[in-house]
C-alpha positions as CSV (number, residue, x, y, z in Angstrom):
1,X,41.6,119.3,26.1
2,X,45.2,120.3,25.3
3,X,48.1,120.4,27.4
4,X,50.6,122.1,25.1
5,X,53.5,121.5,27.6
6,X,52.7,118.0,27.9
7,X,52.0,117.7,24.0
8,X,54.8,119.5,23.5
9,X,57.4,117.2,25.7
10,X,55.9,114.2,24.9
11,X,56.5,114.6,21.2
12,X,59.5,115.9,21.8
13,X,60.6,112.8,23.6
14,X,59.4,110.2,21.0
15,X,60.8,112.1,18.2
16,X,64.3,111.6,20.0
17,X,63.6,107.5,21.1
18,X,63.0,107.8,17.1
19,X,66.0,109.7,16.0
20,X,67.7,107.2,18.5
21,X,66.3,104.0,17.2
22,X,67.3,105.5,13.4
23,X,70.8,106.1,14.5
24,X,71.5,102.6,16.7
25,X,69.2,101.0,13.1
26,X,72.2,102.7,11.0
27,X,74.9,101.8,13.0
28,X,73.6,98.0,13.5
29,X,73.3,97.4,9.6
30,X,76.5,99.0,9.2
31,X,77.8,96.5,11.3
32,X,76.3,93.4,9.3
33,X,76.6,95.0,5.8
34,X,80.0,92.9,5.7
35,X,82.5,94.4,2.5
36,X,79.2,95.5,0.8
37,X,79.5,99.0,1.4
38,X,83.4,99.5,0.5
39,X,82.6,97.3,-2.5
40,X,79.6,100.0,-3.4
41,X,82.1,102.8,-3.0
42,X,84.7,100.5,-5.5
43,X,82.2,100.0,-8.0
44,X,81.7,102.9,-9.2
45,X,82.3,103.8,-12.8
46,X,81.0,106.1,-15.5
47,X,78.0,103.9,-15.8
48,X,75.1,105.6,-14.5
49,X,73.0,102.7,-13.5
50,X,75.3,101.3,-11.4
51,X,76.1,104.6,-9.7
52,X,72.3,104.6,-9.1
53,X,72.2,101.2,-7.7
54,X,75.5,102.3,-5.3
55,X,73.2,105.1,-4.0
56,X,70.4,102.9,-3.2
57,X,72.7,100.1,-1.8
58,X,74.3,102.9,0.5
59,X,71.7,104.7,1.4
60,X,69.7,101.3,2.5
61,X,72.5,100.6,5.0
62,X,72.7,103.9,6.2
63,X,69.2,105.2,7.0
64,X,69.8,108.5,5.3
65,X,70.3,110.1,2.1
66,X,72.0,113.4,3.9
67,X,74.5,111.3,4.9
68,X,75.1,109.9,1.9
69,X,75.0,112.7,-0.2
70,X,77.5,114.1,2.5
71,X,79.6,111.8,1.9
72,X,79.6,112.2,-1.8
73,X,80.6,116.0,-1.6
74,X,83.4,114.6,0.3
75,X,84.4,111.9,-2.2
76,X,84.0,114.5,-4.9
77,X,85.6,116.6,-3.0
78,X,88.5,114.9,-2.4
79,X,88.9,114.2,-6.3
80,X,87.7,109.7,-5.7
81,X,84.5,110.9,-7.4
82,X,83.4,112.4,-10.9
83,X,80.8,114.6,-10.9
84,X,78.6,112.2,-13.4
85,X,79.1,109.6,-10.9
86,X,78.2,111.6,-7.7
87,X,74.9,112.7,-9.5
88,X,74.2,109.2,-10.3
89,X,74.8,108.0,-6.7
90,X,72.6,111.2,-5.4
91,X,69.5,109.7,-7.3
92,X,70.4,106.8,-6.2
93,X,70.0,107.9,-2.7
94,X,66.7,109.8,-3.1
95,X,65.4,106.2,-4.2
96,X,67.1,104.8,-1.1
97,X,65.4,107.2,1.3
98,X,62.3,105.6,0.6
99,X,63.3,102.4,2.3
100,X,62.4,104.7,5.4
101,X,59.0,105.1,4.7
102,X,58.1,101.8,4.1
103,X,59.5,100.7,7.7
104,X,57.5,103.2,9.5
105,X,54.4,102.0,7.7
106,X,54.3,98.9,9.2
107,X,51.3,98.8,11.6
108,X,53.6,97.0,14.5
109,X,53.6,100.2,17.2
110,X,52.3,98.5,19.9
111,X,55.3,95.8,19.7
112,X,58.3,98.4,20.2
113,X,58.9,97.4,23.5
114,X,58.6,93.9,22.7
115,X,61.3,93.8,20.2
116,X,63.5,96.4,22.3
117,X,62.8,93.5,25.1
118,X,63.8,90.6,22.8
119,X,67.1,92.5,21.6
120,X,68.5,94.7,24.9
121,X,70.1,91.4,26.5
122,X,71.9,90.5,23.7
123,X,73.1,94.0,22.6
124,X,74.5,94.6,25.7
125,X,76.0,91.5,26.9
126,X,77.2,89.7,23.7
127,X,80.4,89.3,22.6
128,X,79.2,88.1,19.6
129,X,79.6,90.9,17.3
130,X,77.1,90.1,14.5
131,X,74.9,88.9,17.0
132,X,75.0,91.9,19.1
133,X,74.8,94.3,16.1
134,X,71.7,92.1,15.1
135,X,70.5,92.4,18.7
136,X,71.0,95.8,17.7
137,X,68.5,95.9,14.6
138,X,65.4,94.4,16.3
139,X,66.4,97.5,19.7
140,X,66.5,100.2,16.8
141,X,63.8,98.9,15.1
142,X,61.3,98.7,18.5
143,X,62.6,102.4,19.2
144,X,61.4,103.6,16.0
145,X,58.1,102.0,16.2
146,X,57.7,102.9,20.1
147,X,58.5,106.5,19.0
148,X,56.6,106.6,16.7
149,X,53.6,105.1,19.0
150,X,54.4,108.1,21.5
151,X,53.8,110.5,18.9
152,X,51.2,109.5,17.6
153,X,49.5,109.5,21.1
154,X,50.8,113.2,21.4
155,X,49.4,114.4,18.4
156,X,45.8,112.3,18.9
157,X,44.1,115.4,20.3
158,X,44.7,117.8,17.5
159,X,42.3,116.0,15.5
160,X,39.5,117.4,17.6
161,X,41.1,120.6,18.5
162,X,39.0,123.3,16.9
163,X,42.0,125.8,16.1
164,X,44.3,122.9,14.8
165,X,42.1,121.7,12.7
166,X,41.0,125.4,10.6
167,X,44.3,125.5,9.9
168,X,44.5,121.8,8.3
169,X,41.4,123.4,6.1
170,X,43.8,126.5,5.1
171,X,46.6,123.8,4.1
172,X,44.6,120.8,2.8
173,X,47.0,120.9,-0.8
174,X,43.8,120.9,-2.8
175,X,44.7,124.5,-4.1
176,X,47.5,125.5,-5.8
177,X,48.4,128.2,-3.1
178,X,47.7,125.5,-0.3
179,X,50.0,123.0,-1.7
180,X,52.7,125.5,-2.1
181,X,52.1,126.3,1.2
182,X,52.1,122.6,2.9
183,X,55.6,121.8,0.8
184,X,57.2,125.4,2.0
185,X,56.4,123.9,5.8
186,X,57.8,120.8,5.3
187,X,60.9,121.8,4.1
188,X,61.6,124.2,6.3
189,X,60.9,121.8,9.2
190,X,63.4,119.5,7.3
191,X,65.8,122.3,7.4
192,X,65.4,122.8,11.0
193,X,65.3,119.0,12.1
194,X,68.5,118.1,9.7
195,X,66.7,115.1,9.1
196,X,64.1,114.1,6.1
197,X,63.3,110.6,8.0
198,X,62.5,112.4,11.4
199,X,60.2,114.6,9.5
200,X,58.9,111.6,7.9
201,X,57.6,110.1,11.0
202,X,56.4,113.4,12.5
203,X,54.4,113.7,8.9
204,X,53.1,109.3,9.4
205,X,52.4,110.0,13.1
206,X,50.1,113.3,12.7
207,X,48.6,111.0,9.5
208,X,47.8,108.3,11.2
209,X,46.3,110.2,14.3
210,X,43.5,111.8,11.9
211,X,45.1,115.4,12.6
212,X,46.3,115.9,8.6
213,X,44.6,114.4,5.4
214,X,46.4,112.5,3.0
215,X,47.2,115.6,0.3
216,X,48.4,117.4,3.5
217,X,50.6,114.6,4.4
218,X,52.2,113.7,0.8
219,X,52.3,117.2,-0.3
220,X,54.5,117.6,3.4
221,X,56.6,114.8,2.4
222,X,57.6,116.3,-0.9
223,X,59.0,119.5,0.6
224,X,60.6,117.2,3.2
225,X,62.7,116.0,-0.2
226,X,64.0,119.9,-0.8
227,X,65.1,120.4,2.7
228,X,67.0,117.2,3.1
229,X,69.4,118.8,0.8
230,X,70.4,121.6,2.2
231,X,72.6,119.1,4.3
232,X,74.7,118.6,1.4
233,X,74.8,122.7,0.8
234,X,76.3,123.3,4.0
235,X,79.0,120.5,3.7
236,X,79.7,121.8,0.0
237,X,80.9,125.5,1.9
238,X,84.2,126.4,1.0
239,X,85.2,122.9,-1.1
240,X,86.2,122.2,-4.8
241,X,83.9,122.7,-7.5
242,X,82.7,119.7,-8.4
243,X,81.5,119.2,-4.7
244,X,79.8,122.4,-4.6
245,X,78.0,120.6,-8.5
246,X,77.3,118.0,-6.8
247,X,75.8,119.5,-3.6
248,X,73.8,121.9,-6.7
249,X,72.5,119.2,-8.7
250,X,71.0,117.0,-5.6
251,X,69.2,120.1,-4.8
252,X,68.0,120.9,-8.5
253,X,66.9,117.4,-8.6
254,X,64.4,117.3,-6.0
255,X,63.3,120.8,-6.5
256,X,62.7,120.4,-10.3
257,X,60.8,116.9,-9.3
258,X,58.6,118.3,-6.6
259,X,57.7,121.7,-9.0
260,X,56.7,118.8,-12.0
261,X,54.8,116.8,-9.2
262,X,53.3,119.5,-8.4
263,X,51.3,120.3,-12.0
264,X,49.8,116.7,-11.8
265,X,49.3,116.5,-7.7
266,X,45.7,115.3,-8.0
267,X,46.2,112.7,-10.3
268,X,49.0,111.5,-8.8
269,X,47.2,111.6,-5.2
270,X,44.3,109.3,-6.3
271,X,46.7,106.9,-7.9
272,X,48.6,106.3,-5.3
273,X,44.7,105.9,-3.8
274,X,44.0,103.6,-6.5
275,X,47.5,101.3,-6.1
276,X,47.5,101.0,-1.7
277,X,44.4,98.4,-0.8
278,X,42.6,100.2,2.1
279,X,41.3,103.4,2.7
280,X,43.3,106.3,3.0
281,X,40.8,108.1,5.4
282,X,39.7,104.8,6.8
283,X,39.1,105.4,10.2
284,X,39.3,101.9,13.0
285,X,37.8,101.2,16.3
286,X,40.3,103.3,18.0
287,X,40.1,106.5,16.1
288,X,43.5,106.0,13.6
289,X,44.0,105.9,10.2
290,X,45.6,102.0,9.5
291,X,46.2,102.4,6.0
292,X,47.3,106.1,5.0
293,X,51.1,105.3,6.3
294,X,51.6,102.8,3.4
295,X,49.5,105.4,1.0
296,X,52.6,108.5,2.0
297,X,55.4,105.7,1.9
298,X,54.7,104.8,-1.8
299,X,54.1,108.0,-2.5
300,X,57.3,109.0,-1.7
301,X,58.6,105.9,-3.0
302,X,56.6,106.3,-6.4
303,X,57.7,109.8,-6.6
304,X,61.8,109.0,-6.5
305,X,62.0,106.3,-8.3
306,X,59.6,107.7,-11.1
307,X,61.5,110.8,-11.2
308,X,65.0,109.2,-11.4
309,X,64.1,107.4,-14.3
310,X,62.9,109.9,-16.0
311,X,66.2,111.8,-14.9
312,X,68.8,109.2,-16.1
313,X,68.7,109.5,-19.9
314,X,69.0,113.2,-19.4
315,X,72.0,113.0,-16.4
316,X,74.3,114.6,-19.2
317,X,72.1,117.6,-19.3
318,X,72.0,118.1,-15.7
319,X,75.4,118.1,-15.5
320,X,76.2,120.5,-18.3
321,X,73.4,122.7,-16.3
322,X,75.0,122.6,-13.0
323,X,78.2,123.4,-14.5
324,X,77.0,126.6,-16.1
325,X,75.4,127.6,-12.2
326,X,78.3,127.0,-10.6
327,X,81.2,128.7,-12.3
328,X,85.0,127.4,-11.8
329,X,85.7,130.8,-9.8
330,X,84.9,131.5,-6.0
331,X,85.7,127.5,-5.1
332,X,87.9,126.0,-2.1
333,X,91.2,124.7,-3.1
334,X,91.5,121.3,-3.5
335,X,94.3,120.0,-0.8
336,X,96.0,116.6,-0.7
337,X,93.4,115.2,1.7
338,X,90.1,117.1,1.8
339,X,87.1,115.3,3.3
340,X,83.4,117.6,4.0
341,X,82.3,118.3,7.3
342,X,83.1,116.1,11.0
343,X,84.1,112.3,9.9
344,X,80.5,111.3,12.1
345,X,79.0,112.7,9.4
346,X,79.5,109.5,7.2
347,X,79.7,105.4,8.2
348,X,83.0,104.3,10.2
349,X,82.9,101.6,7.1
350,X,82.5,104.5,4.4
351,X,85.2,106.6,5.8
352,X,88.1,103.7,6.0
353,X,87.6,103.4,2.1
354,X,88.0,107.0,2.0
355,X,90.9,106.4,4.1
356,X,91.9,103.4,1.6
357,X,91.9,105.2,-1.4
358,X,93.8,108.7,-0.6
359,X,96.3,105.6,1.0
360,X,96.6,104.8,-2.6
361,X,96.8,108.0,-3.7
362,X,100.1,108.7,-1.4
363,X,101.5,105.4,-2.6
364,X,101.4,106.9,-5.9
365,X,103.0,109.8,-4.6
366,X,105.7,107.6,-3.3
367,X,106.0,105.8,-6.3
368,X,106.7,108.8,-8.4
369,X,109.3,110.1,-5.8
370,X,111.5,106.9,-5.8
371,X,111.2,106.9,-9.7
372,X,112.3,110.0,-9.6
373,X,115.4,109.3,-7.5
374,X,116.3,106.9,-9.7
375,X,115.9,109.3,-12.8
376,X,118.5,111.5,-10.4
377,X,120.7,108.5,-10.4
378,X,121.4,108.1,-14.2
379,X,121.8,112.2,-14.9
380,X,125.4,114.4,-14.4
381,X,124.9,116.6,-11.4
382,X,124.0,119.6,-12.9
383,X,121.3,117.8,-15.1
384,X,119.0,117.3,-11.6
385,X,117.6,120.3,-10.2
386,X,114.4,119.5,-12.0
387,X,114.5,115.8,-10.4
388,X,115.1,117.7,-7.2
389,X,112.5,119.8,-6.4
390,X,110.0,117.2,-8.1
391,X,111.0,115.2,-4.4
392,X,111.0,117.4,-2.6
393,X,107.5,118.4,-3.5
394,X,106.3,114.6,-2.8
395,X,108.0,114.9,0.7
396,X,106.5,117.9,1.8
397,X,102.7,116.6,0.2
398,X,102.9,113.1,1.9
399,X,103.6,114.8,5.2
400,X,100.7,116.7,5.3
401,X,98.6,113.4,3.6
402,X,99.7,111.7,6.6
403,X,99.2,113.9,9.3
404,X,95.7,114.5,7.8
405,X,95.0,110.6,7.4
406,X,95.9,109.9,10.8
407,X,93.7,112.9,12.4
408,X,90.8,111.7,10.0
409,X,90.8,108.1,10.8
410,X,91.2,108.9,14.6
411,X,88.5,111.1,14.7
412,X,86.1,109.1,12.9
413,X,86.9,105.9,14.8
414,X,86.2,108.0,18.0
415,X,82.5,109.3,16.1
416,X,81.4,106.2,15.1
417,X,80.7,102.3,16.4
418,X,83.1,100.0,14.8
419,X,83.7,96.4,14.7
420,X,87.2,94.9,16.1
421,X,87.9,94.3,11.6
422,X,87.1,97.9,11.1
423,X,89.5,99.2,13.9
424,X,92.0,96.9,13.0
425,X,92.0,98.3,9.9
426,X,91.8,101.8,10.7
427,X,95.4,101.3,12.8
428,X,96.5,99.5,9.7
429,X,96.0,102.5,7.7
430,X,97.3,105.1,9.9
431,X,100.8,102.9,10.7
432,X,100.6,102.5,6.1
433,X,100.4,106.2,6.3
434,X,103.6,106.7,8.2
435,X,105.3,103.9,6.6
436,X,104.8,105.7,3.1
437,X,106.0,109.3,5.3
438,X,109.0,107.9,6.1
439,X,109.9,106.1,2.2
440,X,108.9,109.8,1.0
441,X,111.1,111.4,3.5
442,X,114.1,108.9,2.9
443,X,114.0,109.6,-1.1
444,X,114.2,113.2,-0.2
445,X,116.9,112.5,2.1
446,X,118.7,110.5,-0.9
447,X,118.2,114.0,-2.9
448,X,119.8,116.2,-0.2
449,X,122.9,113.8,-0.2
450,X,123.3,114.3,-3.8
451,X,122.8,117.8,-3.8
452,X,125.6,117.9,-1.3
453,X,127.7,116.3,-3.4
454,X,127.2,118.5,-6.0
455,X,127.6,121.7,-4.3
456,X,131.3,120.1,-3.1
457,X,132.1,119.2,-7.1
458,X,132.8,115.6,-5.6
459,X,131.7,112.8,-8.2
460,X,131.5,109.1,-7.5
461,X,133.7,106.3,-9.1
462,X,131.9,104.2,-12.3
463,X,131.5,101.1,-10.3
464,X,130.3,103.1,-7.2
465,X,127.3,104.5,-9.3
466,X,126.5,101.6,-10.9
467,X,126.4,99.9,-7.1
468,X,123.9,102.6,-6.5
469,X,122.1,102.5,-9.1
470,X,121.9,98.9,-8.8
471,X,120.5,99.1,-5.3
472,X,118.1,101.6,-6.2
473,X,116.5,99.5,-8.8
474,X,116.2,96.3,-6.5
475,X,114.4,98.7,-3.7
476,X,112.3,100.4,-6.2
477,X,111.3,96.8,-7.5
478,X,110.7,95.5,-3.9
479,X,108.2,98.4,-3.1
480,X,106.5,97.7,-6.4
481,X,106.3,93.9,-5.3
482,X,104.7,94.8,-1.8
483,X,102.3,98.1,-3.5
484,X,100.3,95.1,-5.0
485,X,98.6,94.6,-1.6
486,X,97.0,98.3,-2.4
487,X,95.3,96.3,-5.0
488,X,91.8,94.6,-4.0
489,X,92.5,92.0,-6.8
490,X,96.1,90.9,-6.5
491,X,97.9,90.7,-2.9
492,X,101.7,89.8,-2.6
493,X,103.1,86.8,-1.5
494,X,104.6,87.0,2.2
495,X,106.8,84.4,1.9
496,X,107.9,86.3,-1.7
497,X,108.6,89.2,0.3
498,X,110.5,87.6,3.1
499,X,112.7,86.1,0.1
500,X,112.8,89.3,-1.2
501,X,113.4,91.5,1.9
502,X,116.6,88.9,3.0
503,X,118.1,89.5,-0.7
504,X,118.4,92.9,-0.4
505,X,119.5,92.8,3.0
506,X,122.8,90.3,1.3
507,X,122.8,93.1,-1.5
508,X,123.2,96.5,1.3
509,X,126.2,94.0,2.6
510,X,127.7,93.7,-0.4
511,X,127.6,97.0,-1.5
512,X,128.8,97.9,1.6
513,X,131.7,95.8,1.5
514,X,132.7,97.0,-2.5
515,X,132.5,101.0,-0.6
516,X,134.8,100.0,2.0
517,X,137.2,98.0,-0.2
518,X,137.0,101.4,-3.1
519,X,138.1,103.6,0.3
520,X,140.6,101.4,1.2
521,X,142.2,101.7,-2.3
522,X,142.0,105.4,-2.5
523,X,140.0,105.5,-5.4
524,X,137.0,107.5,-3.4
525,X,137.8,110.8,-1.5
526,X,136.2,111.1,2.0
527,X,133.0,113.4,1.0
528,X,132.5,111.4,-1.4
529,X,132.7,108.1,0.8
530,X,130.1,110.0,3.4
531,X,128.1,110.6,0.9
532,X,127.8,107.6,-1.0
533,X,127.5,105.6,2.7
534,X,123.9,108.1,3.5
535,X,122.8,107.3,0.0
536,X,123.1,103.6,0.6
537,X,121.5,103.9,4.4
538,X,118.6,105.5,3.2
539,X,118.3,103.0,0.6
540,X,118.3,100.3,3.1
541,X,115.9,102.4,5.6
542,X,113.6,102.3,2.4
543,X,113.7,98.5,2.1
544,X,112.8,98.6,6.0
545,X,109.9,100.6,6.0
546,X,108.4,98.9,2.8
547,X,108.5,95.4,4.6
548,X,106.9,97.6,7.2
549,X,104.1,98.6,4.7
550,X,103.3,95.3,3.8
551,X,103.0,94.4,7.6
552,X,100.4,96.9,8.1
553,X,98.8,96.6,4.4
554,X,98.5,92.9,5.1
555,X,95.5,93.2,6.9
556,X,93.6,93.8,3.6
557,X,94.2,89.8,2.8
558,X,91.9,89.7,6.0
559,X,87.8,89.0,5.1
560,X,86.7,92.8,4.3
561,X,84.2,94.8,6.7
């Protein structure tokens, strides 16, 4: 007999100690994936195998290909990612997906609350992080299974019910109009659930009860694979092009590899019979199915991985496809710093490299800005208005990179767990941020000075320009020296920059000194004199905040996260 309240609140309820137990897995190999993930993210290149193998590697550690393929929108988005590469990493992640499956299939329900047992202690009341977060692993882990175990026991009576079980006759996926039928439901379910691997172990848990066949099952799974994408359509609303490709192409993937599955279902439904020792529709002691979880996970397995490789030589042509769908026109503008959708919708580790490479990004701005002033520096007055503006456009940009960097990193430290490296890091990043804002804003102010001194027709002596100039070129070539701890491969020398930092502090002195002793002579008017003393402060404020930058940018020679 069935209740459908209780049925109904009882599957409910495992389905979130599941969704739970995903989540806290996530988070927990996060947590022990060391620098593997920001290395992923750093790999990638044009190569498409390796942008494969990033998506896999990702996707393992994070539990879910929506998130990664959010993620790549956003990197795409944001202009760190090519549209070849983000289609690469998206296969990658369909292949990583699968990891999902083959968890839920191991036959170890009745020990969730044993393994929740053997890691809640430690979670809790560590303060070991690795060990907590591996505490962590073997809680998640006995949530998922002990969901799943709940389900399962939920769902046990449909097998009998009379109603339930016409309707698994309508949708058995042995017709064409029944398969259509079974992969419509599942992804619209997935659409509903925002989630392919919580679908997943609905689609196991009614499979292993008895209450759906195998073709039911598998055929549920692949429409499961279209829905799962329609994460990546709503984070694409309203970005660049490229991210709204790349969205596109994850979505023509899986649809055009669940309509080829679907001419060759049978077949490939008894080979997957043929490969899985045991029974699909082996029935034990106890009324369950033992074996047909392991006969969906390499299905779905089977089915990813066999349709990526077939994909890959043909990536280019996917790509040149997509392109032609999604026209240039009707895009979101691409800002300064544009990430996709709330910052939980990716890793805390993730996110900091996202964070780590628009850093390098503004340095670059910076850069150009204090070449610029120096371009300023060696042109007559009414040579610079070019030079001007060029500034003044890097100021205005790197104010609004670093109010958006700071508000990103913020809000995704407060959406996600972190590790005492990771937050250390993330305040790195936000104090590099306003260290580069103030350099920008300093340069600009250099600009304004000279513009003054323009509009007044005052000029500088020879020897006062060449002190300038001279001083510019040491701070230029000081920042240069500390931008090499942007680099992962080559970090500056601390003691180097101390050396470096007291020199120029002896050279602001001295040109100091030669300004007072030129006004003291006459040969520099009193404008002028003003002037040329802002120039050399905001020099010398420069030289401050760039031995700031390498204080907060020093935490990169730290072991990565």
């Amino acid at each position: 007999m069935i209740e459908p309240f209780k049925m109904g609140y009882t599957v409910v309820g495992g389905l979130g100690i599941f969704i739970l137990g995903m989540k806290f897995l996530s988070d927990s190999l996060q947590m022990l994936s060391g620098g593997l993930i920001r290395k992923a993210i750093s790999s990638l290149t044009t190569n498409r195998f390796l942008a494969v193998l990033v998506g896999l590697t990702v996707t393992a550690f994070v539990q879910s290909s929506s998130i990664t393929t959010v993620m790549v929108v956003g990197l795409t988005n944001a202009g760190l990612m090519q549209l070849s590469q983000a289609i690469g990493v998206i296969l990658g992640a369909n292949i990583g997906t699968t990891i999902t499956g083959w968890i839920l299939a191991v036959n170890i329900g009745k020990y969730g609350l044993l393994l929740i047992a053997l890691g809640i202690f430690p979670m809790l009341f560590s303060k070991n992080e690795r060990i907590s977060a591996t505490s962590k692993v073997l809680v998640a882990l006995g949530m998922i299974f002990f969901g799943l175990e709940i389900m399962s026991g939920a769902f046990t009576p449909l097998r009998t019910h009379e109603g339930f079980m016409n309707l698994m006759l309508i949708l058995d996926a042995k017709s064409l109009l029944s398969l259509l039928g079974c992969v419509a439901i599942g992804c619209l379910m997935t659409m509903v659930v925002q989630s392919s691997s919580a679908m997943l172990g609905i689609t196991i848990a009614l499979a292993v009860t008895g209450a759906i066949p195998l073709y039911t099952a598998i055929a549920l799974v692949m429409g499961e694979n279209i829905g799962t994408t329609i994460t990546a359509q709503f984070a694409a609303i309203g970005s660049t092009v490229n991210a709204r490709r790349s969205a596109m192409a994850h979505s023509m993937f899986n649809v055009l590899g669940v309509l080829i599955l679907i001419t060759v279902f049978s077949p490939y439904v008894s080979l997957v019979e043929q490969i899985v020792p045991g029974a699909a529709d082996f029935v034990n002691s106890k009324g369950n199915r033992p074996y047909i979880a392991a006969h969906i996970a390499l299905a779905h397995s089977l089915f990813n991985v066999t349709a990526t490789l077939v994909m890959l030589p043909f990536l280019g042509q996917l790509e040149k496809f997509v392109i032609r769908i999604v026209p240039e026109t009707g895009g979101g503008k691409k800002g300064p710093f544009r990430y996709i959708g709330p910052p939980g919708s990716m890793p805390v580790a993730m996110g900091i490299s996202m964070v780590l490479e628009e850093l390098k990004r503004m340095q670059e701005s910076v850069h150009k800005a204090l070449r610029h002033v120096g371009s300023l520096l060696h042109r007559d007055l009414k040579g610079r208005d070019r030079f001007l503006q060029k500034v003044k456009a890097i100021e205005e940009q790197t104010d609004i990179m670093q109010h958006e960097i700071t508000t990103f990193t913020v809000a995704l430290m407060q959406a996600g767990q972190s590790s005492k490296e990771q937050s250390d890091r993330a305040y790195a990043y936000v104090r590099a941020a306003d260290e580069l804002e103030s350099i920008a804003d300093y340069a600009a102010s250099i600009c304004s000075h000279m513009r003054r001194l323009a509009k007044q027709e005052q000029d500088f002596s020879e020897d006062a320009w060449k002190d300038l100039i001279h001083f510019h070129h040491e701070v230029f070539a000081f920042f240069i020296l500390v931008c090499k701890d942007f680099s992962n491969e080559d970090t500056s020398d601390p003691r180097e920059i101390k050396d470096a930092a007291s020199r120029l502090n002896e050279l602001a002195e001295t040109t100091r000194n030669a300004h007072l002793d030129r006004m003291k002579s006459g040969s520099c008017g009193a404008l002028a004199a003003l002037t040329f003393s802002d120039m050399a402060v905001s020099l010398h404020r420069i030289k401050n905040h760039t031995v700031n930058l390498h204080e907060a940018m020093s935490v990169e020679i730290s072991p990565g996260f």
